[in-house]
GUZA-538778 format. One record per atom (N, C-alpha, C): residue number from 1; residue in one letter; z, y, x. Coordinates in pm, whole numbers, plus 50000, padded with zeros to 5 digits. Example, Ala and Ser with C-alpha at 12.3 -4.5 7.8 and 13.67 -1.06 7.14 Angstrom:
BEGIN
1,A,50780,49431,51319
1,A,50780,49550,51230
1,A,50780,49670,51320
2,S,50708,49775,51285
2,S,50714,49894,51367
2,S,50787,50003,51290
// end
This chain:
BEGIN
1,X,53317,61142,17545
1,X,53277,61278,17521
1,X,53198,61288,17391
2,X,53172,61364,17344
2,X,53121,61451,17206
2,X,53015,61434,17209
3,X,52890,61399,17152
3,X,52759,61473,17161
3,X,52745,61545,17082
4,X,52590,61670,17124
4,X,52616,61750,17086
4,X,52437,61773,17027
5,X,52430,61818,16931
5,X,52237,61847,16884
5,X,52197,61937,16953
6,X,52054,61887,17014
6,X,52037,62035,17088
6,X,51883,62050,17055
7,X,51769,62146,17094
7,X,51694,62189,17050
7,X,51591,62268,17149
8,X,51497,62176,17185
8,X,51384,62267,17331
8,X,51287,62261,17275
9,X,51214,62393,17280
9,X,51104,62458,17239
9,X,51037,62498,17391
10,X,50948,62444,17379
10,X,50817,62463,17511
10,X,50673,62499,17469
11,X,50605,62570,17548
11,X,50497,62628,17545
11,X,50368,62644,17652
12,X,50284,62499,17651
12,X,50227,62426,17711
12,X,50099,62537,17744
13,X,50075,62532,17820
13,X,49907,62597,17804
13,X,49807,62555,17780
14,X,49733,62651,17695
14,X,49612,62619,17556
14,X,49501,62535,17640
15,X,49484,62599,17789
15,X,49365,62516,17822
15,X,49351,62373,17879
16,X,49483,62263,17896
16,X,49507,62185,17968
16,X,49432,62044,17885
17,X,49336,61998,17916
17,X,49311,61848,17808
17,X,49407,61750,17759
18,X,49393,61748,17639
18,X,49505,61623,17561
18,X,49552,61548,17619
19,X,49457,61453,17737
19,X,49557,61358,17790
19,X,49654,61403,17875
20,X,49619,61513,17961
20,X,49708,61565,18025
20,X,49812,61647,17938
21,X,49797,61723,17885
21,X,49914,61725,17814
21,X,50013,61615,17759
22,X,49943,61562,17712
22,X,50025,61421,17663
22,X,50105,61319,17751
23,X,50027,61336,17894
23,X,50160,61282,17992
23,X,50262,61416,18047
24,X,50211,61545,18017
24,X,50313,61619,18047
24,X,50444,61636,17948
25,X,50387,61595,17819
25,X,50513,61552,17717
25,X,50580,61441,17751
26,X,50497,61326,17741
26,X,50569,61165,17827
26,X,50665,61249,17963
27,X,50645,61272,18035
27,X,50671,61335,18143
27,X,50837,61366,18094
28,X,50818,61503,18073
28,X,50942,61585,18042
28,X,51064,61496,17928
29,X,50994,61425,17811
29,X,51053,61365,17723
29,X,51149,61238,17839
30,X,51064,61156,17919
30,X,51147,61071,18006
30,X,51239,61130,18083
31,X,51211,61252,18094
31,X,51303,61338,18208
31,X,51448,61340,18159
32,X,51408,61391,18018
32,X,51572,61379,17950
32,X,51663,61243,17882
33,X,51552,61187,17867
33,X,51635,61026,17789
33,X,51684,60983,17959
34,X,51582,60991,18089
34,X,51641,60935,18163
34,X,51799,60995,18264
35,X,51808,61102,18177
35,X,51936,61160,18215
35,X,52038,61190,18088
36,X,52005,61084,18007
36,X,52133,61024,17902
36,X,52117,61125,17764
37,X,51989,61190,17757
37,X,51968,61212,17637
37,X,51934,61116,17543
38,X,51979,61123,17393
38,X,51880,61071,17314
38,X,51785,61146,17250
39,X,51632,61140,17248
39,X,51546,61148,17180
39,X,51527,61161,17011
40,X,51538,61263,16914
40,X,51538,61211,16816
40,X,51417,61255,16744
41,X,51327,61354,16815
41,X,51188,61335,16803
41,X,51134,61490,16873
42,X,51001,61436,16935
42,X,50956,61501,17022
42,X,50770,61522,16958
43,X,50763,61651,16893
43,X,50609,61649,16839
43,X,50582,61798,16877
44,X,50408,61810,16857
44,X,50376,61946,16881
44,X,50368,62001,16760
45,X,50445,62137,16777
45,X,50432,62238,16628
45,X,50312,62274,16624
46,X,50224,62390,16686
46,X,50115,62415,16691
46,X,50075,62508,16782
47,X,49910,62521,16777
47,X,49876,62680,16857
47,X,49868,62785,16812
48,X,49968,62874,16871
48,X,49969,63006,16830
48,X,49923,63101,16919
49,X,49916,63218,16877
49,X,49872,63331,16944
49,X,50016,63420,16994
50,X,49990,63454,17108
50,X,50160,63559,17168
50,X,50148,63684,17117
51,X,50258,63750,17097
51,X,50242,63903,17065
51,X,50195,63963,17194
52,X,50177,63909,17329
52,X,50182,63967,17475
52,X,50144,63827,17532
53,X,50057,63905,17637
53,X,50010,63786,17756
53,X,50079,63737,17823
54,X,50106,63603,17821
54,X,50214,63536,17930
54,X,50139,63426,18031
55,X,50127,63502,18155
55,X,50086,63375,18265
55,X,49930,63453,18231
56,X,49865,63518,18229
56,X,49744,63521,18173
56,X,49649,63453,18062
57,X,49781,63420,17950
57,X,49705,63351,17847
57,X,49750,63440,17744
58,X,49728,63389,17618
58,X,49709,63457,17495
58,X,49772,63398,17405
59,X,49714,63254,17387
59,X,49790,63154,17283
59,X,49850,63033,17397
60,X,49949,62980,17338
60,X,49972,62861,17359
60,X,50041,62711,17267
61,X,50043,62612,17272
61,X,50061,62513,17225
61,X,50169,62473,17238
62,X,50322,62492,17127
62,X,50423,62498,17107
62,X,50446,62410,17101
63,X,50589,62300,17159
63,X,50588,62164,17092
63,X,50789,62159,17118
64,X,50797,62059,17059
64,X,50978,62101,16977
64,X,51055,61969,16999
65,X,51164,61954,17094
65,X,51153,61818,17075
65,X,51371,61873,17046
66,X,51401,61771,16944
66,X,51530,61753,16903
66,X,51609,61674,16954
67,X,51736,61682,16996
67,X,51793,61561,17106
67,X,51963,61571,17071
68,X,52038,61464,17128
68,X,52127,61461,17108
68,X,52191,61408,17246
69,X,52311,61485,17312
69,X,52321,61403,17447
69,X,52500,61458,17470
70,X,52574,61382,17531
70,X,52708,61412,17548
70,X,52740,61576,17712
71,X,52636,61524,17764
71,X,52642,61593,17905
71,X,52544,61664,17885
72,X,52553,61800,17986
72,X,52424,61849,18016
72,X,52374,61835,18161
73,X,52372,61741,18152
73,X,52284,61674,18285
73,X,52129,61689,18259
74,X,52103,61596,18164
74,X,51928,61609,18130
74,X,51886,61759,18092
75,X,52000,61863,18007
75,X,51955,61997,17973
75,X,51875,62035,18145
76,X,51970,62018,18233
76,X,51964,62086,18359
76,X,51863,62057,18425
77,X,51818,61929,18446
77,X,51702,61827,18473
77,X,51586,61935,18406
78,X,51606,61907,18284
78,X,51456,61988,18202
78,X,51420,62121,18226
79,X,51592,62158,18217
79,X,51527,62360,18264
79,X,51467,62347,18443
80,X,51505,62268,18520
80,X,51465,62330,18664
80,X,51347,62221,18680
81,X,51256,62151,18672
81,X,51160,62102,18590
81,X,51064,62141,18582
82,X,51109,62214,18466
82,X,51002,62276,18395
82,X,50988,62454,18464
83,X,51057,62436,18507
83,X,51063,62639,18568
83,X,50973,62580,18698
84,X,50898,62500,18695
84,X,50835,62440,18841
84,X,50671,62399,18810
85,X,50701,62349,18672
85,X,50564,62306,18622
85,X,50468,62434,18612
86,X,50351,62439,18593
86,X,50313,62553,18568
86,X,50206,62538,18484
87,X,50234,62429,18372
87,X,50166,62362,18247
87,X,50262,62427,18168
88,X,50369,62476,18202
88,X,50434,62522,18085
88,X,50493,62652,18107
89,X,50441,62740,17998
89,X,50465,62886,18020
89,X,50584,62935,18014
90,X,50686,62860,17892
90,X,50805,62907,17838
90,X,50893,62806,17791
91,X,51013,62781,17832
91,X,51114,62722,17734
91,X,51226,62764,17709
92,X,51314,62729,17559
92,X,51431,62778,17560
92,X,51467,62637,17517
93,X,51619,62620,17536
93,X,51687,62537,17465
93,X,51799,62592,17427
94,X,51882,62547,17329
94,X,51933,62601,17177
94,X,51979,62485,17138
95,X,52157,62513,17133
95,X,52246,62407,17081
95,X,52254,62465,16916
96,X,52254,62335,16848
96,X,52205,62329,16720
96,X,52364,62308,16643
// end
């Protein structure tokens, strides 16, 4: 099969401490390599402010990770996941 570039944008909440965030990235990032993504880099963009309150916050801490994978097995893994976590306000993913 083909692979294909793909592209998830998530939006962590502002108040959670670094380390915890940082295993909630470890976290999600293993979620997808361990369902046959490859990784081709996973960093935080930054904190921004929302045009509108989401979840009762204001800003949150954007982070972008780029991947390459034949199946969408791991896509599927990450969206139902993360629609569970409630460290993370928002994601889209976006074939590149």
């Amino acid at each position: 099969m083909e692979e294909h570039k793909y592209e998830i944008t998530y939006i962590i909440r502002p108040d959670l401490e670094e380390g915890a965030k940082n295993d909630l990235v470890a976290r999600f990032d293993k979620v997808l390599t361990d369902n046959g993504a490859k990784l081709i880099d996973s960093k935080d963009w930054s904190k921004r402010r929302f045009a509108f309150e989401i979840g009762g916050y204001n800003e949150g801490v954007y982070h972008v990770i780029n991947l390459t994978t034949a199946e969408k097995t791991a896509l599927d893994e990450f969206d139902r996941q993360s629609k569970y976590s409630d460290d993370i306000l928002r994601h889209m993913i976006v074939r590149r």
